[in-house]
N, CA and C atoms as an extended XYZ file, in Angstrom:
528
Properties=species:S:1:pos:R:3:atomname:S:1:resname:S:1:resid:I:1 pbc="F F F"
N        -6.107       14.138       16.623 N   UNK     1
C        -5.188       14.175       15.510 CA  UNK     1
C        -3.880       14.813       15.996 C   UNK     1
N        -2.678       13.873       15.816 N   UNK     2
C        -1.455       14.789       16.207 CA  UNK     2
C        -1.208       15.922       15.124 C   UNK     2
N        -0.581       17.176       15.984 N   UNK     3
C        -0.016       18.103       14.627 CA  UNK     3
C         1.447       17.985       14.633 C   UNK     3
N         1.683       18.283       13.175 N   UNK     4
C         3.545       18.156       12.769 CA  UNK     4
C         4.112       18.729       14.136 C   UNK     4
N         4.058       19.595       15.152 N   UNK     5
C         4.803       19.898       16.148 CA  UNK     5
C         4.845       19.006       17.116 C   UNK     5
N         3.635       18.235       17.118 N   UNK     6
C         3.683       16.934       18.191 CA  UNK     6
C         4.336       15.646       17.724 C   UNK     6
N         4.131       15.538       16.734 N   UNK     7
C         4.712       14.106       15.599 CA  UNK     7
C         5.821       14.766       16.092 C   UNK     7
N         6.806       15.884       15.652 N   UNK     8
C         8.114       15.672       15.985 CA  UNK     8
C         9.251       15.416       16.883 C   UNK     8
N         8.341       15.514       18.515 N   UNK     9
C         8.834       14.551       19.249 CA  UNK     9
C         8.256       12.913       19.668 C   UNK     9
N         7.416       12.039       18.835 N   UNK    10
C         6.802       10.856       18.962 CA  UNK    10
C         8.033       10.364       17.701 C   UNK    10
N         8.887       10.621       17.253 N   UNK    11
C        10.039        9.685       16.332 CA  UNK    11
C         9.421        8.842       15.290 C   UNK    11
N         8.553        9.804       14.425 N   UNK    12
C         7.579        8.689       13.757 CA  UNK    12
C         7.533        8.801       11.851 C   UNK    12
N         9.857        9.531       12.017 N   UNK    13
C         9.738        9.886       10.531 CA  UNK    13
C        10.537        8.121        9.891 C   UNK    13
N        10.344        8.028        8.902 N   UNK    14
C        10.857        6.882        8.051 CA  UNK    14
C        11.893        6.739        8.480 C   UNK    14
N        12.345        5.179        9.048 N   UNK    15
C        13.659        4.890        8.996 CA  UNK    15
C        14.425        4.347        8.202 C   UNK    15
N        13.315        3.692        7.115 N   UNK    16
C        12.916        2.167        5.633 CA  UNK    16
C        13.185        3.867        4.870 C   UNK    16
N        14.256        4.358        3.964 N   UNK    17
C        13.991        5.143        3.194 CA  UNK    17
C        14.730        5.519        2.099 C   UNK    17
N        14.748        5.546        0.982 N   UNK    18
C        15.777        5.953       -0.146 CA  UNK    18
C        15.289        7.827       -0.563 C   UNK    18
N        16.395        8.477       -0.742 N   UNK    19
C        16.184        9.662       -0.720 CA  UNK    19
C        15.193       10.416       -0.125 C   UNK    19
N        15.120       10.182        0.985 N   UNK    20
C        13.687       10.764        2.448 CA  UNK    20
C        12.265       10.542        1.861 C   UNK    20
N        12.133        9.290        1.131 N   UNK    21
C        10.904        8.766        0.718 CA  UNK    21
C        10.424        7.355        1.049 C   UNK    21
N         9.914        7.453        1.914 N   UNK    22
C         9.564        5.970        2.528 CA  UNK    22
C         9.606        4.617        1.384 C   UNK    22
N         9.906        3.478        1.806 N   UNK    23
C        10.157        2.508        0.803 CA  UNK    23
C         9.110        2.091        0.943 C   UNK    23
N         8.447        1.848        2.021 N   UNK    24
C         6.691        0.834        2.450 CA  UNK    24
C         5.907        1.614        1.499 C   UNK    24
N         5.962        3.138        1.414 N   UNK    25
C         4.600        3.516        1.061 CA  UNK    25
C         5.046        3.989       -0.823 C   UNK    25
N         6.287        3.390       -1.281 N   UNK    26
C         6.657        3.268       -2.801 CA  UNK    26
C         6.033        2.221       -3.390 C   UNK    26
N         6.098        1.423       -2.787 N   UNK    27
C         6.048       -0.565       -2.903 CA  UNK    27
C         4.478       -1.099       -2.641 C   UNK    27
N         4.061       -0.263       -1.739 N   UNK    28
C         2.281       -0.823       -1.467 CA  UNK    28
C         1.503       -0.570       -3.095 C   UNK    28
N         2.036        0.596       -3.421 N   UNK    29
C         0.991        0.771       -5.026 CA  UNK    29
C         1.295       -0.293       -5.923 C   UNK    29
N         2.158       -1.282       -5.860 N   UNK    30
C         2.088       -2.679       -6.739 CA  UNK    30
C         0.938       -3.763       -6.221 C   UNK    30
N         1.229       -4.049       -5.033 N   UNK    31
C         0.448       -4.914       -4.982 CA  UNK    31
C        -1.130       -4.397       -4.893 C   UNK    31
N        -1.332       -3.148       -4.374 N   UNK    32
C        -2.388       -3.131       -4.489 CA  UNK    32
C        -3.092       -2.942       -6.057 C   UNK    32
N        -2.817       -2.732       -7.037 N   UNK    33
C        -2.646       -2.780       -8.175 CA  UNK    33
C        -3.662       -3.934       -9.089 C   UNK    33
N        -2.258       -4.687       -8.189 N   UNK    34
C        -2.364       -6.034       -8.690 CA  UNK    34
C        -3.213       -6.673       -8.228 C   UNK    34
N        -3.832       -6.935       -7.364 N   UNK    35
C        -4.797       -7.446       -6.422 CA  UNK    35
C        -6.588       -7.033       -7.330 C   UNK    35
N        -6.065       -5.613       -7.369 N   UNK    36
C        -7.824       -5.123       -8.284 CA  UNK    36
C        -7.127       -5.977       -9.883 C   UNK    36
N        -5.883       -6.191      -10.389 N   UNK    37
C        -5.915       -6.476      -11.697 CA  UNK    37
C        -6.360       -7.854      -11.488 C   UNK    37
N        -6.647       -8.564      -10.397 N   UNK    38
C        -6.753       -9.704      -10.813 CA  UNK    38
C        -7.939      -10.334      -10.802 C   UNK    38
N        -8.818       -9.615       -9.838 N   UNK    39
C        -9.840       -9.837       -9.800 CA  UNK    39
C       -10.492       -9.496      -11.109 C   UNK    39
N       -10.103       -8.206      -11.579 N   UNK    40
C       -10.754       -7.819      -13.142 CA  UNK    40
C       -10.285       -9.124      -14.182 C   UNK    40
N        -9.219      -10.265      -13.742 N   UNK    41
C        -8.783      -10.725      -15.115 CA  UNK    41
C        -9.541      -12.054      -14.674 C   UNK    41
N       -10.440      -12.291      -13.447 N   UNK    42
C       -11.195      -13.251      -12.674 CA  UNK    42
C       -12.520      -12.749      -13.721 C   UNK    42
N       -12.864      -11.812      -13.530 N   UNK    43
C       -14.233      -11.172      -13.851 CA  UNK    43
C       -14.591      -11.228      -15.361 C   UNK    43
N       -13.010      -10.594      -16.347 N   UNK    44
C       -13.257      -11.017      -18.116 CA  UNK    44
C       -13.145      -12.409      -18.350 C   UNK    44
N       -12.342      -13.451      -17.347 N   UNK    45
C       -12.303      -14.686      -17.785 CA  UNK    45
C       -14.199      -15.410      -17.350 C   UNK    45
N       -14.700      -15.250      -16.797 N   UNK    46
C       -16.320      -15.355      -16.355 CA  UNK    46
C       -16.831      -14.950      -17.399 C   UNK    46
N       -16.999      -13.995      -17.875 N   UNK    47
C       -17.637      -12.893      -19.085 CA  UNK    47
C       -17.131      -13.588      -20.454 C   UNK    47
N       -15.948      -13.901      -20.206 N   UNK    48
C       -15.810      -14.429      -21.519 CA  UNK    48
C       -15.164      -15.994      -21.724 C   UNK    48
N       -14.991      -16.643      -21.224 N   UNK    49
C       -13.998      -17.792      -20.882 CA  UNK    49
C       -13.346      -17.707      -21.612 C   UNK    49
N       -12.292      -16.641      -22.388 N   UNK    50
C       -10.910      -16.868      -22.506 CA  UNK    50
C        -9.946      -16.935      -21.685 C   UNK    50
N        -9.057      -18.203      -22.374 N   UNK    51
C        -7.935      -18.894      -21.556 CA  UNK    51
C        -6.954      -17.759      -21.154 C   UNK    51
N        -6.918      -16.626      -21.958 N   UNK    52
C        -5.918      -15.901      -21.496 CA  UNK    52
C        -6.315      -14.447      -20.583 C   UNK    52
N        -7.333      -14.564      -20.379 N   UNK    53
C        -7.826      -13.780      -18.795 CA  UNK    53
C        -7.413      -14.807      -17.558 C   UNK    53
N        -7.420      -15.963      -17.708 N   UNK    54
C        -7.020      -16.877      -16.349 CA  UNK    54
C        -5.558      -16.892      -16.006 C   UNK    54
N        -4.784      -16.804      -17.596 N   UNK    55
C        -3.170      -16.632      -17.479 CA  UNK    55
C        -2.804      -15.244      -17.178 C   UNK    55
N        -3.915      -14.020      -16.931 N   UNK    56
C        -3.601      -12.580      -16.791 CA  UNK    56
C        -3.254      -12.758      -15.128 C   UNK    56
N        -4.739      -13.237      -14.638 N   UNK    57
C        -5.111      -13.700      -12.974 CA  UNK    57
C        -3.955      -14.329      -12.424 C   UNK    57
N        -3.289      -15.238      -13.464 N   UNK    58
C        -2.651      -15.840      -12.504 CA  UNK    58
C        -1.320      -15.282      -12.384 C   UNK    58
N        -0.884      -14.991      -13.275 N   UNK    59
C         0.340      -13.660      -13.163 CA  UNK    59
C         0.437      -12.051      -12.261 C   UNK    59
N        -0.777      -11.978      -12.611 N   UNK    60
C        -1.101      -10.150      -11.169 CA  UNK    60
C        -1.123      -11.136      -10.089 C   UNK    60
N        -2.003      -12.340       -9.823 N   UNK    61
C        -1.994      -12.650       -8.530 CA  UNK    61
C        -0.496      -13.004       -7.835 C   UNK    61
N         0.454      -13.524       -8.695 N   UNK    62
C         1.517      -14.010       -8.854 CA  UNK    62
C         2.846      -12.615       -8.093 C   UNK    62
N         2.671      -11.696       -9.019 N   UNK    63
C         3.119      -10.843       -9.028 CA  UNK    63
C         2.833       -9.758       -7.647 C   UNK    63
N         1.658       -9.712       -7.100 N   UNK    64
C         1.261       -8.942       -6.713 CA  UNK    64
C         1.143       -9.364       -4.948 C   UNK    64
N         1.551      -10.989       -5.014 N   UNK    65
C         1.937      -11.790       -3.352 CA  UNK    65
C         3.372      -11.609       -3.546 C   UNK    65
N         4.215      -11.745       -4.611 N   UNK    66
C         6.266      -11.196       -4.535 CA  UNK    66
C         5.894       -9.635       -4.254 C   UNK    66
N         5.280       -8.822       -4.584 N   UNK    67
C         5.523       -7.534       -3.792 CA  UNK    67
C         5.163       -7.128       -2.856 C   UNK    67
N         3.811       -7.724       -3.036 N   UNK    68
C         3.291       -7.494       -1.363 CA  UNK    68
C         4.173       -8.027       -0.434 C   UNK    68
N         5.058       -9.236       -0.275 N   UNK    69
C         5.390       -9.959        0.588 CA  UNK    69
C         7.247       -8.810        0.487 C   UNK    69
N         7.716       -7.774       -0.520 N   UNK    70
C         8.498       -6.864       -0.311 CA  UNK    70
C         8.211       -5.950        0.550 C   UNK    70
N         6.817       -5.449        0.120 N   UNK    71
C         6.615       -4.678        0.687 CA  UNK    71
C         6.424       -4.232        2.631 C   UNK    71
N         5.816       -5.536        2.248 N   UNK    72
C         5.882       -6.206        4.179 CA  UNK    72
C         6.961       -6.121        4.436 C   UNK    72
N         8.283       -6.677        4.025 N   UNK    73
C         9.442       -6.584        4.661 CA  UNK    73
C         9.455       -4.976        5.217 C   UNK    73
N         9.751       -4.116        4.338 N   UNK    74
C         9.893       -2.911        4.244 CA  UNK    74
C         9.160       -2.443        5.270 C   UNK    74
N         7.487       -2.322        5.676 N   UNK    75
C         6.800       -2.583        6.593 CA  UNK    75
C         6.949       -2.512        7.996 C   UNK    75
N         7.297       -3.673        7.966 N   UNK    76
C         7.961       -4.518        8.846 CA  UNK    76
C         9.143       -3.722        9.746 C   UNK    76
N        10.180       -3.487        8.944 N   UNK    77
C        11.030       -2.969        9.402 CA  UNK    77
C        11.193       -1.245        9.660 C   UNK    77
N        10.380       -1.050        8.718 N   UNK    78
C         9.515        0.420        9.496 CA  UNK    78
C         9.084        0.577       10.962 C   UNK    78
N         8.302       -0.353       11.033 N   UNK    79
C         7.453       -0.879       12.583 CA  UNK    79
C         8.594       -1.136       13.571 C   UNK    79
N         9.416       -1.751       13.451 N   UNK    80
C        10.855       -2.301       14.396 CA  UNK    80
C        11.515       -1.337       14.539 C   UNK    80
N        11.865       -0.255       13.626 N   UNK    81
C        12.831        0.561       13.602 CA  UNK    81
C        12.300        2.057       14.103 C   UNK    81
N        11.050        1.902       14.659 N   UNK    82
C        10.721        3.581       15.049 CA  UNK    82
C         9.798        3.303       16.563 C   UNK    82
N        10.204        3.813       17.644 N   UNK    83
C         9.790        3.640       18.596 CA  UNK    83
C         7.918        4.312       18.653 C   UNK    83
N         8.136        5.479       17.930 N   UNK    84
C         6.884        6.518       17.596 CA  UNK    84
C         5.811        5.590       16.969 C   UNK    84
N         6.219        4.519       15.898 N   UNK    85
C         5.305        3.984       15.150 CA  UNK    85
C         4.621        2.622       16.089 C   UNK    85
N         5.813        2.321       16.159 N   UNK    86
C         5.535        0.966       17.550 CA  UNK    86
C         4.017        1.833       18.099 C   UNK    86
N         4.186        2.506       18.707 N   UNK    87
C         3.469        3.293       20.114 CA  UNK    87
C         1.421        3.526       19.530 C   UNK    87
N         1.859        3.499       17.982 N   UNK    88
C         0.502        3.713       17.992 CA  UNK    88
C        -0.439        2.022       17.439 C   UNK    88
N        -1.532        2.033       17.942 N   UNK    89
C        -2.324        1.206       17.436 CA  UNK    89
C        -2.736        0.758       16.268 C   UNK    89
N        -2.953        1.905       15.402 N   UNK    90
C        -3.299        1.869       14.040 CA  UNK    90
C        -1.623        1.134       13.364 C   UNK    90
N        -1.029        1.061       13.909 N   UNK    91
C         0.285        0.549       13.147 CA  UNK    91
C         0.198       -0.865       13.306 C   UNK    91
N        -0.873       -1.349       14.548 N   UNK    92
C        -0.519       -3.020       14.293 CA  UNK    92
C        -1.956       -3.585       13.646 C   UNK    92
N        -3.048       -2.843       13.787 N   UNK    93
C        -3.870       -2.835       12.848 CA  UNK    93
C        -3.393       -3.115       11.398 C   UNK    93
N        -2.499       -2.268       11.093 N   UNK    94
C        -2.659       -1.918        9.853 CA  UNK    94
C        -1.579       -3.191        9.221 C   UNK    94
N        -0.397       -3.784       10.286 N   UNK    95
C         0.263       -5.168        9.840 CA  UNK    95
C        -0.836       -6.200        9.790 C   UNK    95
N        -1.534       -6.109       10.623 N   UNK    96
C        -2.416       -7.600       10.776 CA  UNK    96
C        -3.357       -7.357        9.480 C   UNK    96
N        -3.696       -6.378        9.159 N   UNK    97
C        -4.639       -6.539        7.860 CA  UNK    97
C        -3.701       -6.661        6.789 C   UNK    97
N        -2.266       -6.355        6.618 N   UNK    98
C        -1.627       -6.750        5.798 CA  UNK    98
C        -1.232       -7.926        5.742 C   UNK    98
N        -1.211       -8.940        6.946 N   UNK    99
C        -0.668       -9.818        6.869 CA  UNK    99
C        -1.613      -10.812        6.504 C   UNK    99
N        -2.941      -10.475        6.738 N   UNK   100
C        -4.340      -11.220        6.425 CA  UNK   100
C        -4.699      -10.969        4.582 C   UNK   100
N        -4.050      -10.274        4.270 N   UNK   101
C        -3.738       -9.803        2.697 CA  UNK   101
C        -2.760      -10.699        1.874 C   UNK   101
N        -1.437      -10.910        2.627 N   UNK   102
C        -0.811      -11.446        2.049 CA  UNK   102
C        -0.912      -13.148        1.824 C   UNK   102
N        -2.115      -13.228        3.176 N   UNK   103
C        -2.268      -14.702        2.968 CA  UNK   103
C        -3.586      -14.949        2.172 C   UNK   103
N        -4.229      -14.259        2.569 N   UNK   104
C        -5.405      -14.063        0.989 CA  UNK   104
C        -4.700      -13.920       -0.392 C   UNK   104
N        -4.105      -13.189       -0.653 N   UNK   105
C        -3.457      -13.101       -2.458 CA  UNK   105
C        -2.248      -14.677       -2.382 C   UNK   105
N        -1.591      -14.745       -1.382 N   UNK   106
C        -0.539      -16.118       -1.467 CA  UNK   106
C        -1.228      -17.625       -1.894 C   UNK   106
N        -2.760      -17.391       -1.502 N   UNK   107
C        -3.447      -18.233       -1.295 CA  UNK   107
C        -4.086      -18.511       -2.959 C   UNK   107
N        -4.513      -17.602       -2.871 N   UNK   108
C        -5.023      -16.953       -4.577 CA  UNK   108
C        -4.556      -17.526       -4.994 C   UNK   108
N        -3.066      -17.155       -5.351 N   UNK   109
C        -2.048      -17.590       -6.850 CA  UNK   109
C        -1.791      -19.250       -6.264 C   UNK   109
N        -1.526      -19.653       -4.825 N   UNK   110
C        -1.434      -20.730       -5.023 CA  UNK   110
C        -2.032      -21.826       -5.841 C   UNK   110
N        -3.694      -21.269       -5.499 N   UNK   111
C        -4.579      -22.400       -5.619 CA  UNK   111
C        -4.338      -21.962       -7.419 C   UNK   111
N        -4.080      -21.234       -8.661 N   UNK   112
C        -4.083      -20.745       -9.502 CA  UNK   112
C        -3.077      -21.551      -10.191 C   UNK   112
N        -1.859      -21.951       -9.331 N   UNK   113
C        -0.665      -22.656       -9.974 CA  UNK   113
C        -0.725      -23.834      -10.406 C   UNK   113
N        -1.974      -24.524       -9.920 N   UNK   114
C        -2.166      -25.826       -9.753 CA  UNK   114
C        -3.579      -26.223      -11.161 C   UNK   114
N        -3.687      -24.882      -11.444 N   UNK   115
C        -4.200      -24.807      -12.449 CA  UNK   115
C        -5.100      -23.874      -12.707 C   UNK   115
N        -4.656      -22.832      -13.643 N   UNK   116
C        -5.308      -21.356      -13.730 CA  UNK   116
C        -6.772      -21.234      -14.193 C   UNK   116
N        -7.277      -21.966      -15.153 N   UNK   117
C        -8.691      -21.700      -15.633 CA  UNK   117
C        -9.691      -22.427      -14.907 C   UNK   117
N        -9.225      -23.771      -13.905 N   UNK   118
C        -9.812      -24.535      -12.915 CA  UNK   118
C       -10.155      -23.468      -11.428 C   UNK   118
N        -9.119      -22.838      -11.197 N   UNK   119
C        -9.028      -22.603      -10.237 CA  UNK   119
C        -9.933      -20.987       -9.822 C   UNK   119
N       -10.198      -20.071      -10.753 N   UNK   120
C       -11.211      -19.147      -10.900 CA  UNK   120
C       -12.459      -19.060      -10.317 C   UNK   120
N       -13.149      -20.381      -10.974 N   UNK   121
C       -14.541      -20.234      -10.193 CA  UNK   121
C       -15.253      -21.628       -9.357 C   UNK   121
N       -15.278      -21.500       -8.124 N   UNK   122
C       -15.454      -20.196       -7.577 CA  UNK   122
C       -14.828      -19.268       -6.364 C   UNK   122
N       -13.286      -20.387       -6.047 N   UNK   123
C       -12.727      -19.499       -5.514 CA  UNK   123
C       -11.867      -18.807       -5.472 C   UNK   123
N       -11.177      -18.459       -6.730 N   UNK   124
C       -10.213      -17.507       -7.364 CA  UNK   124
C       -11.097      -16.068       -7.252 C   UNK   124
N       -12.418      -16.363       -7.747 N   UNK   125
C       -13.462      -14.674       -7.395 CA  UNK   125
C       -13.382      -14.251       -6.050 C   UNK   125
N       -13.671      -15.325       -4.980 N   UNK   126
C       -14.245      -15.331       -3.780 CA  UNK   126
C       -12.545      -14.796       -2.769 C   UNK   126
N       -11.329      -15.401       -3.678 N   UNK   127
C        -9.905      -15.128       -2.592 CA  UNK   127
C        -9.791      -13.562       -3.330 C   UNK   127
N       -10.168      -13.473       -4.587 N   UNK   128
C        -9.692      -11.927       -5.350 CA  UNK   128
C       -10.624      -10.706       -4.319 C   UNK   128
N       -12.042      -11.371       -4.710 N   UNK   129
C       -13.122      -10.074       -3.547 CA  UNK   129
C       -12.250       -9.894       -1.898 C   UNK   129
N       -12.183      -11.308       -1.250 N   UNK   130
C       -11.482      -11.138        0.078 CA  UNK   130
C        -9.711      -10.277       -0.016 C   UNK   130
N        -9.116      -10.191       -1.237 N   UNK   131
C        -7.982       -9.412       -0.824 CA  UNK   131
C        -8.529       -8.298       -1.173 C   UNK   131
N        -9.104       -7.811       -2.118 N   UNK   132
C       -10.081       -6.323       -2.372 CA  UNK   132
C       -10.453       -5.817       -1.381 C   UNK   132
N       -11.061       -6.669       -0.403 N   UNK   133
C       -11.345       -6.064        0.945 CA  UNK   133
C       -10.173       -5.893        1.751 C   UNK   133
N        -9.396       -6.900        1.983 N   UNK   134
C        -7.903       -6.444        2.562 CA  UNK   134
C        -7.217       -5.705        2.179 C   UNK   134
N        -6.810       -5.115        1.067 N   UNK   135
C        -6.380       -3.753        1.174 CA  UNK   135
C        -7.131       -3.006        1.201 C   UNK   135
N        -8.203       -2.644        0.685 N   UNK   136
C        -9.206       -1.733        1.161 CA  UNK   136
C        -8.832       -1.027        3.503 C   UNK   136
N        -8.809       -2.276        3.652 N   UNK   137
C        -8.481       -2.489        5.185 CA  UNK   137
C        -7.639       -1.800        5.870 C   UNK   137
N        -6.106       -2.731        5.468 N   UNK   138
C        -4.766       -2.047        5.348 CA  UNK   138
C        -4.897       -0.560        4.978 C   UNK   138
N        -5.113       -0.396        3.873 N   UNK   139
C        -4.988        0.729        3.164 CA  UNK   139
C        -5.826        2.077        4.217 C   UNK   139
N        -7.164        1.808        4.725 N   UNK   140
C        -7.134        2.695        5.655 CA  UNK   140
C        -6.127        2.789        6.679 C   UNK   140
N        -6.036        2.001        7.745 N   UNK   141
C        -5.247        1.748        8.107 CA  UNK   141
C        -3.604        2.552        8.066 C   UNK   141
N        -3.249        2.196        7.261 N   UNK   142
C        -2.056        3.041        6.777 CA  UNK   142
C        -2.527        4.615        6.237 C   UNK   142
N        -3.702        4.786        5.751 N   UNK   143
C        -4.002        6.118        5.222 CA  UNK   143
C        -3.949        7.120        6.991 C   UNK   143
N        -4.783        6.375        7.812 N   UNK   144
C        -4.867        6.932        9.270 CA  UNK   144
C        -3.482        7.393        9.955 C   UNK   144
N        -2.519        6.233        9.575 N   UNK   145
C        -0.948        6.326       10.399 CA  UNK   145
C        -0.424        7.315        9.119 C   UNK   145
N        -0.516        7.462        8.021 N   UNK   146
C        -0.071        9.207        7.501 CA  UNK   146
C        -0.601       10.201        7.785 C   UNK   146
N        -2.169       10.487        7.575 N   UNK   147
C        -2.852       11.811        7.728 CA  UNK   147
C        -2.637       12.185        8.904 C   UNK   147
N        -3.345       10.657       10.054 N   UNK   148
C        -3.557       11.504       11.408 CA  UNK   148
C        -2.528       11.591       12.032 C   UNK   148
N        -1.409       10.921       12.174 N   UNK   149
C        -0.558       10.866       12.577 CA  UNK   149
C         0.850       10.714       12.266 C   UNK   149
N         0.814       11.664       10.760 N   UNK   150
C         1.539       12.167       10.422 CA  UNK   150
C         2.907       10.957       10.125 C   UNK   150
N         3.134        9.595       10.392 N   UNK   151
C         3.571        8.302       10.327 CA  UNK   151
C         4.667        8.834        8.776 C   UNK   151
N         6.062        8.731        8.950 N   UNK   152
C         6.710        8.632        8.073 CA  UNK   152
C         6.902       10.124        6.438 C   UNK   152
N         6.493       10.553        7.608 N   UNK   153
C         6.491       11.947        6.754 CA  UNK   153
C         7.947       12.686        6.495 C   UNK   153
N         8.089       13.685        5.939 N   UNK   154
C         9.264       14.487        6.124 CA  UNK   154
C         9.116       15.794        6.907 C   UNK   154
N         9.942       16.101        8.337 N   UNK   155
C         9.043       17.159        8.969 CA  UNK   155
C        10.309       18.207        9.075 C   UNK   155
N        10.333       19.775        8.081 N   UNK   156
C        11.322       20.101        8.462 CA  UNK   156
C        11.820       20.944        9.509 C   UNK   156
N        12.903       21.783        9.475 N   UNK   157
C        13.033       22.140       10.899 CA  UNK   157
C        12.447       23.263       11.202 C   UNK   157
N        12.529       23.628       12.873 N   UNK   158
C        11.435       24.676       13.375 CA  UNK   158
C        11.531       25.832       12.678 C   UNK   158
N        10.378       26.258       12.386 N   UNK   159
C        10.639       27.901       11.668 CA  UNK   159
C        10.567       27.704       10.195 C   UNK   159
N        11.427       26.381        9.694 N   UNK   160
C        11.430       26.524        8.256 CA  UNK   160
C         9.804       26.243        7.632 C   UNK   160
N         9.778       27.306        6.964 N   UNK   161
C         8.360       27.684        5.834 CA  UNK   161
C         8.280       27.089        4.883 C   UNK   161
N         7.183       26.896        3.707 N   UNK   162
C         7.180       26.036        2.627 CA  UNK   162
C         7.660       27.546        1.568 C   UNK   162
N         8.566       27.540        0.687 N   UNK   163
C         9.239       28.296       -0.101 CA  UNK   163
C         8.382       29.358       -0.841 C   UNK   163
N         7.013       28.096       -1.603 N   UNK   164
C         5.885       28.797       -2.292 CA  UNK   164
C         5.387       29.974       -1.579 C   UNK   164
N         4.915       30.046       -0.075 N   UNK   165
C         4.295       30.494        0.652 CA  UNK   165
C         4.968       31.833        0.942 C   UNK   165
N         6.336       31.812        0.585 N   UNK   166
C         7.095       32.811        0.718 CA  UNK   166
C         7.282       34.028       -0.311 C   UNK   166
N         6.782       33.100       -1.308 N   UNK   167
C         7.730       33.477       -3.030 CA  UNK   167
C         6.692       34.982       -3.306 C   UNK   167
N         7.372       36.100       -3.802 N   UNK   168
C         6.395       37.181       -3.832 CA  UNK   168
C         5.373       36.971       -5.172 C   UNK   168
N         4.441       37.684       -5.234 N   UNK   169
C         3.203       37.309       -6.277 CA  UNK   169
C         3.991       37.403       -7.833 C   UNK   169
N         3.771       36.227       -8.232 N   UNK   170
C         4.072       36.352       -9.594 CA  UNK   170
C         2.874       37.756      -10.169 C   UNK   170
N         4.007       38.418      -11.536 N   UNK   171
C         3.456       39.351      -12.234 CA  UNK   171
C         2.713       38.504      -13.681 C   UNK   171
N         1.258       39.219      -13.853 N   UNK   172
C         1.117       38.845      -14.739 CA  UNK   172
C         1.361       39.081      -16.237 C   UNK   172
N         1.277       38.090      -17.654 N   UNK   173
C         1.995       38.145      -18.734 CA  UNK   173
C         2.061       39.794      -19.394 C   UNK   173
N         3.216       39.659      -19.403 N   UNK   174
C         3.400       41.098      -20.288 CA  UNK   174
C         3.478       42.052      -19.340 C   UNK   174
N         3.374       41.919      -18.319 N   UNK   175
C         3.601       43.074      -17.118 CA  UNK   175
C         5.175       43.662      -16.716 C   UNK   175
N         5.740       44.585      -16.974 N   UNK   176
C         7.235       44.939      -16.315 CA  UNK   176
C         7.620       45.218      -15.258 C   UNK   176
């Protein structure tokens, strides 16, 4: 496991970032989202054959290959733009299971467009379970390139302390 003193010479803070908050790891909580919403709107349309669980499916699935396929950009250009991230393994792991994601859910909504309550069973269940498992995938993946290796973090400078850690003991109520 690298520690924050080693991450900070491997160059492995966000380069993808709006106010020192990574854009990849803002943008992944949609699609993954969407991916479990759709399978659930796969699962009430089975349970119940209403028409409008298949029009839920086909909208998260819809929705959830336009962000994923943002989010990749973002990704993407994370990966290009940091020599540190390049360097580790778990970083191309973690594209290839995304990219095996995005063609599982692209695939989904395709076959869905062509007709939503047709297209469910049985392989609207079978593409929803296979992206469930792909981010499941990814998602380690990317969980490994933050925890262990600290991937896109904010690291500040030497010496500086976390504030809390500093702050003297609060008094308790009613105390002078």
């Amino acid at each position: 496991m690298v520690k924050h003193n080693e991450s900070r010479h491997l160059d492995v803070s966000s380069r993808i970032a709006l106010a020192g908050h990574p854009l990849h790891a803002m943008m992944v909580t949609f699609p993954i989202a969407l991916v479990a919403a759709t399978l659930g709107g796969d699962i009430l349309y089975w349970l119940t054959a209403d028409p409008f669980f298949a029009r839920v499916s086909l909208w998260t699935s819809g929705w959830g290959f336009g962000m994923g396929v943002l989010a990749g950009f973002a990704g993407t250009a994370e990966l290009l733009a940091g020599r540190g991230i390049r360097r580790r393994p778990e970083s191309w792991t973690h594209a290839v299971a995304a990219m095996m994601l995005l063609a599982t859910i692209g695939t989904n909504w395709g076959i869905r467009l062509i007709g939503a309550e047709a297209a469910i069973l049985p392989w609207g269940v079978v593409l929803s379970l296979g992206g469930l498992i792909f981010v499941g995938l990814a998602g380690w993946q990317g969980g490994k390139l933050v925890f262990e290796h600290q991937i896109g973090i904010m690291i500040g400078e030497e010496g500086e302390a976390d504030r809390e850690d500093q702050a003297p003991a609060s008094r308790p109520a009613g105390a002078r």
